[in-house]
Each structure stands twice: as C-alpha cells, then as structure tokens.
N, C-alpha and C positions, 0 to 999 in steps of 0.2 A: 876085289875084282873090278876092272874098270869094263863100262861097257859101250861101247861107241857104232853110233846108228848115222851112217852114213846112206841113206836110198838115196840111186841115182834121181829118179825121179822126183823126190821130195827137195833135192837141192835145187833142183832147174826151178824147182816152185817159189823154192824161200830166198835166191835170188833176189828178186824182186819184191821180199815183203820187207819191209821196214815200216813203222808206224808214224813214222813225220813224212805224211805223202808230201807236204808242199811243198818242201824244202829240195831244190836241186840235186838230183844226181851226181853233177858235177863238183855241185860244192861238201855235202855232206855226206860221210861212209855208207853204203851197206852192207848190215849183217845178217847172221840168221838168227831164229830163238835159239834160246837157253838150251843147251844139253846136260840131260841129268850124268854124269858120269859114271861118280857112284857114292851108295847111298849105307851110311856104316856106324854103330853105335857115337863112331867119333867126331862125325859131321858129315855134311857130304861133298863132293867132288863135281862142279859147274864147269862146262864148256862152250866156245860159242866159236865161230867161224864169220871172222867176215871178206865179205867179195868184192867190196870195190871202199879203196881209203876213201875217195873225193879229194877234192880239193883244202879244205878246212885240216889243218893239224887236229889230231885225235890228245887229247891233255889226258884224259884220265878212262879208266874202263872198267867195269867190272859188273856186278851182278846184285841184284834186290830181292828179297823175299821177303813172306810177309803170310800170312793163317789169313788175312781177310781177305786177301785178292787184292787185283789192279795194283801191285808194286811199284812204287815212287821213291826215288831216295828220300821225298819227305815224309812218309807217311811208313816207311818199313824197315829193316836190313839190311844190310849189304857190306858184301865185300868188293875190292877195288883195286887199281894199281894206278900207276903215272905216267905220263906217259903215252908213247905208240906202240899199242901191245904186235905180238906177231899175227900175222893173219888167220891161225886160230888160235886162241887163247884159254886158260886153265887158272883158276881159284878156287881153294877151298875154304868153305862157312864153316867153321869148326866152335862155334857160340851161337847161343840164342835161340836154339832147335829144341825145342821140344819133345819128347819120345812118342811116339804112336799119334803124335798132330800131322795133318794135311796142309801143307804150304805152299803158294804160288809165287813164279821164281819168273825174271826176265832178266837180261843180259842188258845192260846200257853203254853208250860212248857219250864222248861230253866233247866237246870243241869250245872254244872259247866264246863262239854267238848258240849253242843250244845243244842240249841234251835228248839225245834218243833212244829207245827203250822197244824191246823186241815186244814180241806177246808172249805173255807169260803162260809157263803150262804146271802143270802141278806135280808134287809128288809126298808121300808120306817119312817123315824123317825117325830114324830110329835113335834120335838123343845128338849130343853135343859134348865137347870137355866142357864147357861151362864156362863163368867169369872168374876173373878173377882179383881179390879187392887186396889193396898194398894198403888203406888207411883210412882210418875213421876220424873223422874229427866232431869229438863229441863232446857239444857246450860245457865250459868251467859252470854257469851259473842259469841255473832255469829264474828268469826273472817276470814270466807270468806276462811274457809277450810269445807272440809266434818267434818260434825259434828254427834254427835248421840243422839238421844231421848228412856234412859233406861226404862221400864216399867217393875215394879215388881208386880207382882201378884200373884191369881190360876185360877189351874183351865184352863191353854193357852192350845190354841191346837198346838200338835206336826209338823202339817202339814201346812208347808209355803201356799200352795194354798188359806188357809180358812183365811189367813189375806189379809186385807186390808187396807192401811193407806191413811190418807189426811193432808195436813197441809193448811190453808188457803185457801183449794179449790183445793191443787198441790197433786199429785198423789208423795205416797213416799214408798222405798221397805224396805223390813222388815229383818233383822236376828234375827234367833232362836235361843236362849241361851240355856235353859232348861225351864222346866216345871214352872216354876216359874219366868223367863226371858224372854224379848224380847228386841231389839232395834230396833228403827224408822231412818232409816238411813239419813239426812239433806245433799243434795250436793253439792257444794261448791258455786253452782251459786243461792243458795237459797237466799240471801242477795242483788241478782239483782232484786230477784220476789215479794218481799216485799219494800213497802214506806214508808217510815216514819222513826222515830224513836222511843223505847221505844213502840212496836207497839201489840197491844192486839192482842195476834193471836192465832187461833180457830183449832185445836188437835180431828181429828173425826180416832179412831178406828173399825175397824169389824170386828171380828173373827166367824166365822159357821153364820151369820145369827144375830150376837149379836153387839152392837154398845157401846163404851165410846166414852164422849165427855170432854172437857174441854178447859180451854181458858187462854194464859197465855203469861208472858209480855217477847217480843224479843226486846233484846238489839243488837244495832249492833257495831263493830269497826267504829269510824269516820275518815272521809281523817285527814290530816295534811301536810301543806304546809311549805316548805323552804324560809327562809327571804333569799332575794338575794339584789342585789344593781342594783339602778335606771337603765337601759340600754337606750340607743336610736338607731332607728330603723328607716329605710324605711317604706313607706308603703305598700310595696311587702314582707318583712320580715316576717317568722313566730316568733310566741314569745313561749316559751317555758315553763314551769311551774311546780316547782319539788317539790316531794313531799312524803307522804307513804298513803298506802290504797287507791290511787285513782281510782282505779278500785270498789273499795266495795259498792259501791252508783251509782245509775244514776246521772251524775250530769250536772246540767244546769249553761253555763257559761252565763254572760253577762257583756259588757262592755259599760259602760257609761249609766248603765241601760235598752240596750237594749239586746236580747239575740242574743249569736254569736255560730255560726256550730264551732265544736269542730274539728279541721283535724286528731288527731291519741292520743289515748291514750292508757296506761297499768299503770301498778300499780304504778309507781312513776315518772311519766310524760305526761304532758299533751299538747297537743301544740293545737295552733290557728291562724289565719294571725294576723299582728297585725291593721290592717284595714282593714275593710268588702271593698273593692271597688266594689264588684256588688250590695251592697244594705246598703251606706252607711248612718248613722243615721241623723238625722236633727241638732241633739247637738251633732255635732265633737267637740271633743277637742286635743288638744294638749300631754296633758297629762290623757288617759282615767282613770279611775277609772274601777278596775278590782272588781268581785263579783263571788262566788259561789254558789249555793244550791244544796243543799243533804238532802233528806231523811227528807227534811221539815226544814233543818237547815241553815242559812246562811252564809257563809264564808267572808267579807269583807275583802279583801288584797290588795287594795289601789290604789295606782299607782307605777305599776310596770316597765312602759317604759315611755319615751318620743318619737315622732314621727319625724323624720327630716322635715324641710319643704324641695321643689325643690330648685336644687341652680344652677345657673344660668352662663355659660363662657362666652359667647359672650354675654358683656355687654354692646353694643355701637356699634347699627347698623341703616344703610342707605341704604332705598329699594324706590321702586317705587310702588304703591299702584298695582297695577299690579303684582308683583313678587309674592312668598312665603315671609310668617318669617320665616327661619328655625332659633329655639333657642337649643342649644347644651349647656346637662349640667348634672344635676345627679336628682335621686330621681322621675322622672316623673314617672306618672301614664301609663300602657301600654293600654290605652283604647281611643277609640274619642268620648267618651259617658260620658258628666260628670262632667268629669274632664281636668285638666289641663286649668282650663278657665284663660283667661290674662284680666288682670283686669286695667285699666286705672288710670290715678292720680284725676278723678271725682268719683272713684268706683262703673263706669258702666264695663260692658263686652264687650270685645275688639276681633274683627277676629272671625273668626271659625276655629276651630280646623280640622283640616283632615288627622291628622295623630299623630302616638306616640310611642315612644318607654320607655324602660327605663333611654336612654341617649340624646334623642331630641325629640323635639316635633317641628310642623311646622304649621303655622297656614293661610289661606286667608283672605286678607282685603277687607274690605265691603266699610260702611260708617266709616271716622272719627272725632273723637270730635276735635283734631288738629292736627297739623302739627307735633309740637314735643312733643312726646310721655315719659312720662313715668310708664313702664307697671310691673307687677307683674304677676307671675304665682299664681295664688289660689287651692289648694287642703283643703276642708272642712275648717277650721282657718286657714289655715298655710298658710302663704305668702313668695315667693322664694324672692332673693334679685332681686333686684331692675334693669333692662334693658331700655336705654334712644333710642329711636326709632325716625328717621325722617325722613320724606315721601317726596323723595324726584320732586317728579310732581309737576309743576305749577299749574296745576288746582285739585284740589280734594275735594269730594262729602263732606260736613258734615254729621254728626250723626245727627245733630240736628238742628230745623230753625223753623221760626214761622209757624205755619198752615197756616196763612191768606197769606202767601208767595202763596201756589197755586192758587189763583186766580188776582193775582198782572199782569197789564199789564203796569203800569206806569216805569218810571224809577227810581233808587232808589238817593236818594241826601242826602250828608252827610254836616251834621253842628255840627261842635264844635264836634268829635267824636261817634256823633251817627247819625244812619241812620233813614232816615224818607221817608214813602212810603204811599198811599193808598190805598184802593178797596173800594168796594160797599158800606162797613158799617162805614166806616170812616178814619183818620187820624193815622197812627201807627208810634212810634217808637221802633226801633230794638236796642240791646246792640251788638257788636263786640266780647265780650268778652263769654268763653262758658254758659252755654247754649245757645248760642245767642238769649234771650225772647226775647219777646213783648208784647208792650201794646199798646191798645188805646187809644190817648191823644186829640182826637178835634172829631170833625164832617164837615164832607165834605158839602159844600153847597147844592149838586146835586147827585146823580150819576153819572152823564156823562160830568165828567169833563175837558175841552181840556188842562187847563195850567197846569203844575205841575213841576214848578221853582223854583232854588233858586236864590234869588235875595239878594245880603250882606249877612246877616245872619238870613233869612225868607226866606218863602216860598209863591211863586206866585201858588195860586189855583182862577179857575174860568172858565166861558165860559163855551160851548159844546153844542149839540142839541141831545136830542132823534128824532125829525120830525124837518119840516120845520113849526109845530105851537108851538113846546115845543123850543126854543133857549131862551139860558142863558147868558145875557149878562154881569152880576155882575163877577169880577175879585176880588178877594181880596189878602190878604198879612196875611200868621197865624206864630206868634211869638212862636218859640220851647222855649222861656223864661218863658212867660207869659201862654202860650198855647190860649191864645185867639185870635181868629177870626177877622180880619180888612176890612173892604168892602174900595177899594182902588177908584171903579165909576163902570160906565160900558163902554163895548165896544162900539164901530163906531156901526149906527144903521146896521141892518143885517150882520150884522161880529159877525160869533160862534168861533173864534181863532184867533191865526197865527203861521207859523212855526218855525219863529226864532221868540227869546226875548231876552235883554240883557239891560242892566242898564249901562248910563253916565253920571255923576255927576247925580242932581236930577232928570234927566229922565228917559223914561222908552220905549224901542221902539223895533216894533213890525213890522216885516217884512212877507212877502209871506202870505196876509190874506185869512184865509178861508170863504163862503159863502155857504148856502145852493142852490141848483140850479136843479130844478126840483125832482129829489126824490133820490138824492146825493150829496155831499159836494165837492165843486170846489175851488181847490189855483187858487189866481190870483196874482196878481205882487205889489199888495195895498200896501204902506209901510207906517206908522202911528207912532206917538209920541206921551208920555202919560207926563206931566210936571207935576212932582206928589206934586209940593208947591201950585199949582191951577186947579187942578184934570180938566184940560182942555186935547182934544185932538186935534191934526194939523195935516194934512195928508201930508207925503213926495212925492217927486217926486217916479212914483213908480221905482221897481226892474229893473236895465238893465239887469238881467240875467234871462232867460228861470224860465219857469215855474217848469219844473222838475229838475230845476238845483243842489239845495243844497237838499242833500242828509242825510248828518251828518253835524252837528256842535257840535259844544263844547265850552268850554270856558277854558283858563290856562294862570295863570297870568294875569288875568285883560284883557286875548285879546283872543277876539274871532275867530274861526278854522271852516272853513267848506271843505268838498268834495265836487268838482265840477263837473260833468262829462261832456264830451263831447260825445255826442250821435254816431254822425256825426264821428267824427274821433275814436271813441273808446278807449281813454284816460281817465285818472281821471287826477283834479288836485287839488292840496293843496292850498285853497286859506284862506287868512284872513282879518278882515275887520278892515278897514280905520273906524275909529271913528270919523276925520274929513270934509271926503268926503265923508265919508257912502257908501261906495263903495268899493265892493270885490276885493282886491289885488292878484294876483298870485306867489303864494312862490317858486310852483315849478310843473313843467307840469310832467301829465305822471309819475305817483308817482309810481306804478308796484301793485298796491290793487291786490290782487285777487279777480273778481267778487261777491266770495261768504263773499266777508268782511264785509258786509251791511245788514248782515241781524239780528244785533243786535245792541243796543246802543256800543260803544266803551269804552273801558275800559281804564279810563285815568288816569296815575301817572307818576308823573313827568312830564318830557320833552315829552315823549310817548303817542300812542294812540296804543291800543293792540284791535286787530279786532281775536278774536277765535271761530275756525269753527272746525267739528270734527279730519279733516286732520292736524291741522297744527293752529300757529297766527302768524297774519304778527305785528309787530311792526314796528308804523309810526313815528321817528323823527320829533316834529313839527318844530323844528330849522331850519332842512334841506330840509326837504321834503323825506328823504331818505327813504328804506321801508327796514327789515329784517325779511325774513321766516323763522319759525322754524317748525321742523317737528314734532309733537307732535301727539299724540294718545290722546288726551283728551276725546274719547269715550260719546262724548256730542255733539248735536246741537243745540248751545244755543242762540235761537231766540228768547230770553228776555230782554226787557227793560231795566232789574232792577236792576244795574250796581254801586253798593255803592263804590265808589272810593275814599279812604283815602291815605295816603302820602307816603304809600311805598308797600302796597298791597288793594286787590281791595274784595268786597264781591258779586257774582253773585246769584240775588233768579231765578232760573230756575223747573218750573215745582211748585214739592214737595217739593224740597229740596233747600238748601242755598250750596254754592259750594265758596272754598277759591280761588283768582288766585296772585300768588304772582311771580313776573317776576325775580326775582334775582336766581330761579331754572333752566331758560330759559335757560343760560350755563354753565349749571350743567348736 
C-alpha cells in the first residue's frame, strides 16, 4: 500500500528547507525530505519532491539510509539514479534492511560542484530481499601470510557495520570494495587455528540481517625439513632441526615414538633436548628415530643424532667400602634420580648414587657382589667404558647369600670347595662363587643336633637333646659325594655330645662329654673312643684339665689347637694335643687374646687363627703362639658360628647376610 503525505502547509514549509543554506538558490535545486512511501517485508519505497532545479544540472539523485543516523553516502546506504530525476521522484532500497531495526533516511542531489542532502527522518524496516553473491574466490594455497576471501556479488551494503564474517567458527574483518565487492580478510595465524589438511571449511557471511553460507577445501603450505648428517650428542645437548614453514602447522614431535616438549621454535628451526632426562622412555635407544605430525600428516626423518655414552678417566680405583666412589669423567647425567646407575659384571646395580654432576658422579657402597669389581655407568642403553674397582677391607658384607644363612647357628665346614652347613629343615650346600646359592642336599636326623664335624672328607652329624626324655644318641657320617646318610652307632648311654671331636687313624674320640643334669646340660671331663672298624666304644682316662678349660679348638694340618685359659691367673694359652698321650701340650702361655676374641668360631687359614670383633682381629700364629692386632672398623659383631674357611680367605654367614674375610687386606 503506498502512502503519500502531501500537507498543504508542511510544503509551504519545506520549500525553503534544504541543508546547504549557503549555496544560492539560483544555482543549486530545492527539495523536500525524504518520504517514506512504503514500508514491506521486501524493502521499502522512498520519495522526495523537489521545488526549484537552480541553475547547476542535477547528475545524480537518490536516497541514504543508515541505523546510526546523519546519513552520508559516505558513511551509509543508498540507492540512486542519473541523471535529472522528475520533479518528484521514487526508488526503492530493497537490500541492507534489517527486520525490526530503526533507520534514518534522507533524500540527496549531486551537481557536478556539491552534494545536498535533505534532513533525515526515520523509520522502522520490516526486512529486505537481501544480497546476493555470484562468486567466491577462495585462495588455491594458505601460505601463512594474511590472506583474502574476494566476494563478488549485489546488492552489498555500503556500510562496514552491517557485515559480519566467520570462517570455521573464527570471527574475521571485512573490507569494502564497492557495490559489488567485498573481501574477507584471513590473518596470517589462521593456518594455526585450523587442523588438518586439505580441510572442508565452513564460510558463514551476514550483511543487514541476511546470511551466505558455503563450504570449501583449505589447502595449507607443508613444513619441509633439511637432510643433514648424523651428529652425536650428550645427553644434555639440544638437537636442532632446520627446515621451512615450520612454524605453519601445530606440530608434534616424537622420538622413539614417544612424544617430546619441543624447547623453541620459528619458521625454519626447531630444537629439542636430545634426551628427555626428567621423563625418559622405557625403549631408550642409541640412535632414536625422530617423527613429526602436522596437520594430520607425518613426517618420518629418521635418525638424526647418535647419543654419547658416559666415559669414564679414572679407570682403576681402590677404596675401602666405607669411602665414596667418586668417578671423574664426561657425559654424566646432572640428576641423582635415575640415572647414572653403575652396573656390576653380574648386571645387577651397584652403590647409590648421591651425587652428579656433568663431569663426576660419586656414589655409596652398600652390599657387594665381590671384592673386584668391574663396573659400568648405564644411562638408558648406553654403557660408559668400563672402571675395575677393589674393595680394599678385610671383611665385607655381600650382596647376596643364602636365606637359610639367618637361622644357621652351626659352624660352616668346607670340603672339597664348597661349603656345608645346617638348620632346622636340613643339610645345605653353599657355592663360593657369586651368587653364592644353595641348596638343600640331605636331611638332618633331628633338630637339635650337637655334632656338626668334619671328619676326612664327611661329615659328623648326630647327638643332642630337646629334654632330658628327648636325647639323641645316633651319631652318623653324611657323604657330600654320595649325599647319603650313614648311622656310624650311638653314643655312651646318657651322653647327648662332646666338645672336642677329632679322628686318629680309624678312630674316633670324643672328649669333654656333655650330660643332661637336672633341667640343664652339664660338661664333665668323660673322654671316650669310638673304633670305627667295630663300632665299639672304650672310655679314656678322663680330662686332666678343668671343665671350662678349652674354650676353642680347631684343627690345621692334621693337628689339633685349643685355647686354654687360666681362670686364676688370667692368662690364655695356646695349647695343642698329644695324639699319643692324648694329652694338651702348651705351645705357648699368655698368648695376649683379647677377651672379646671368643665370642665366635675362629676363622682359620693357613698357619693363622683370625679372632674378629667390631674394634679390631687379633691374628694367632699357630706356629708361635704369637698374637697380632689389627685395627680395623669391621662395623660387625660377629658372634656366628658359621665360619666357611677355605685356603686363602674365609666366608662368614652372620645374621642375613654372608660377609667375605680375606686377610692379605690386613696390611694393606
């Protein structure tokens, strides 16, 4: 419906209004404002009336609108003709309206010296047909510069405010070309906010209230990487990686498959450590295999480095388990977490670490597997070369020993290079050699067993009492050849022991016999003979020496050694026995023991008896009687038995653990 507002009176007014007062009447038109005509979801209908041409030809005429007011053809809308319109004139704006927006509208002429412009009055528009776009031109290649998305159409509005672009969901700004132009401006980080590649991407325009959509394939520049030549590297190094476009992609490195923090990149370099040491992978290698992805794509580029292993100056050193290792050398890792572990010639782990740098490491010794060492630094594969380590202590802890060792109270006896011991669950032999196993090879007659000898090349087990109604008197002989069991008789009736035992020619004898005796077991001085061709027994005259007298014995070279002490005068002394008077000979009074020398089996090699207590071992000359103290921190009081004595060092089971003592460190 058109609707047209002709007041007499409001004409006689608008006459005379035009907004270029200074410009002559003569020379330039007057009009009146803008008439809304009519106002329709499809645009609306502008008219305008003017009352005097002037003198100036009229080129062009038509109408401006605009949501912010004060309409200008530079700042708003408009439609237009050419020309000298009639004296009233009619266009319609059928784009760039808005639905339910408020818009201010004025009516202009143009002359060839100036443009004039009614006063604008307003009106609300109820929509528009809208623009309409004939072509996109949508970059072949995103190359990670600012780029632009041409859009040619009609029908655009003149007014940057009434656009709005999206690319992908990303907010993007607009230049105005002309009436039939726009671009979509693309910024150069646009190629960071999109993944993939070759990637369908979705184009939402809005001009007034009007929407194109469209969807369409973004190509992107790919990295490309510089062949270089193998390097090798610390594992403190960064590694470096050159190249072009590497900035144009998110890209994920990973090496060795697994992914690694990238420390600094830009367009044509990239670096990295060349080993993670806070979080390194399970499958270290040597020479990692390097990987990129972008944009969905993979880049395999191989192996680029090799890693150094540590290596090692001080190749040949001698400590005291007590000291540091400090090892001086190159390539270590700066951490005590981890790394640098020292790896033994069994490829267990060796010391603890407590310290690092990237030119020494230094480590505490614990338990060792042995004595002479040779150790490696390990960092993930890589092995440093090779440092030969020996401990130089007489006595030191092993790594490793049998379990049934902590419940061993017996003494330990060596035949034929291995060691043989008991407990509760039966007969064991031990190997010398590392790990020092065991195994169990027999079964013990009893539990509570008093003999545990060797006699030639077996073993005397038997005897013992748990009560005075449980006494065991069967004695037998178990062959480490055969492993079998020999019941050899039994003891003298009510005899569960005795404290010495020793073998001459075929017999077998048995001094200082024990007895059960009230709700205790009492030595008495009983000395007994076992004739083992007629398994009889004969009772000796007994002991001319005190009942507490022998203390320790032993046996070296086929002759037998005891400690004698004298109560009374507070002496020891070194006696040894008479095979054919059976009777204790004095080698040598007043030997200089230190009291606390007794309170384990003696540790016997060679000519020697080594008595080790935690201050100090006396070693006793058996030749001489002589005694020498050595001062020693052996950091043990070892009141065990279990005293494996082979020909030039000795095996002590103490406690937990199995402990070496080898006496040629002694004056060292």
């Amino acid at each position: 419906m058109r609707i047209i507002h002709f007041p007499l009176l409001l004409i006689a007014f608008i006459v005379f209004s035009c907004e270029n007062e200074s410009l002559s009447p003569r020379i330039n038109p007057q009009f009146g404002i803008a008439l809304i005509q009519e106002v329709s979801a499809s645009g609306v209908q502008f008219g305008a009336t003017i009352y005097e041409f002037g003198s100036e030809p009229i080129i062009e005429y038509g109408f401006v609108f605009s949501p912010l007011g004060d309409p200008k053809l530079h700042n708003a809308d408009f439609v237009r003709g050419t020309g000298t319109p009639e004296r009233y004139f009619e266009l319609e704006a059928n784009s760039s309206l808005e639905k339910g927006r408020t818009y201010f509208v004025a009516a202009y002429l143009k002359t060839e010296n100036a443009t004039l412009y009614s006063k604008e009055v307003s009106f609300q528009s109820q929509g528009s047909e809208g623009f309409l776009v004939e072509s996109v031109e949508w970059p072949l290649l995103f190359k990670g510069v600012e780029e632009r998305v041409r859009i040619k159409g009609e029908k655009f509005s003149s007014i940057k405010s009434n656009y709005s672009a999206e690319i992908n969901g990303i907010k993007m700004d607009v230049e105005l070309i002309d009436s039939e132009n726009f671009e979509i401006i693309i910024p150069e980080d646009f190629h960071l906010r999109i993944e993939g590649q070759n990637v369908p991407t979705a184009m939402k325009v809005r001009i007034a209230g009007k929407e194109f959509f469209g969807v369409y394939n973004s190509r992107f520049v790919e990295p490309s990487f510089d062949q270089a030549e193998l390097k090798s590297l610390t594992f403190t190094d960064t590694f470096q990686i050159e190249g072009q476009n590497l900035l144009f992609a998110p890209i994920e490195l990973t090496v060795d498959g697994v992914p690694r923090d990238i420390i600094s990149i830009d367009s044509e370099k990239l670096t990295f450590q060349a080993y993670n040491v806070s979080n390194p992978p399970a499958n270290s290698t040597k020479s990692p295999v390097i990987s990129m992805k972008a944009r969905g794509l993979s880049y395999e580029l191989g192996k680029l480095y090799t890693l150094k292993a540590p290596e090692i100056d001080n190749t040949s050193v001698r400590l005291s388990k007590s000291s540091r290792l400090v090892l001086n050398g190159r390539n270590f890792i700066p951490s005590v977490v981890n790394f640098n572990n020292l790896i033994d010639q069994y490829g267990e782990k060796f010391g603890d670490l407590i310290g690092a740098s990237p030119n020494q490491v230094q480590y505490g010794i614990s338990l060792i597997p042995n004595r002479k060492l040779n150790l490696k630094i390990k960092n993930f594969d890589l092995y440093s070369n090779p440092v030969s380590v020996e401990i130089t202590d007489p006595l030191i802890p092993l790594r490793k020993g049998p379990k049934e060792i902590s419940n061993f109270s017996q003494k330990g006896i060596v035949i034929s290079d291995m060691g043989y011991y008991i407990n509760n669950t039966g007969l064991y032999e031990l190997g010398f050699e590392y790990p020092f196993a065991s195994k169990k090879v027999g079964d013990v007659p009893f539990p509570e067993n008093y003999f545990f000898e060797k006699i030639d090349d077996k073993i005397l087990i038997g005897g013992g009492a748990f009560s005075p109604l449980t006494i065991r008197k069967e004695i037998y002989l178990f062959d480490p050849k055969t492993k079998q069991l020999e019941q050899l008789s039994e003891l003298p009736e009510g005899l569960l022991g005795f404290n010495v035992v020793y073998k001459v020619d075929n017999k077998l004898f048995f001094e200082r016999g024990v007895r059960f005796e009230g709700s205790g077991q009492r030595t008495t001085q009983e000395n007994w003979v076992l004739d083992l061709s007629s398994s009889s027994w004969t009772r000796l005259s007994d002991s001319s020496w005190g009942l507490n007298s022998i203390v320790r014995y032993f046996n070296h070279k086929n002759q037998l050694y005891s400690l004698l002490p004298d109560v009374q005068r507070g002496i020891i002394t070194l006696g040894k026995k008479n095979f054919v008077t059976q009777e204790w000979e004095i080698v040598r009074e007043n030997i200089g023991l230190r009291s606390g020398a007794f309170i384990h089996q003696p540790v016997q090699i060679g000519d020697f008896s080594y008595f080790i207590d935690e201050g100090g071992i006396d070693r006793l000359d058996l030749r001489s009687g002589e005694v020498d103290y050595f001062q020693v921190n052996t950091g043990n009081r070892l009141n065990s038995s279990s005293s494996f004595n082979l020909d030039e060092k000795a095996f002590l089971g103490v406690d937990f653990y199995l402990y070496e003592f080898d006496p040629s460190y002694l004056n060292k």
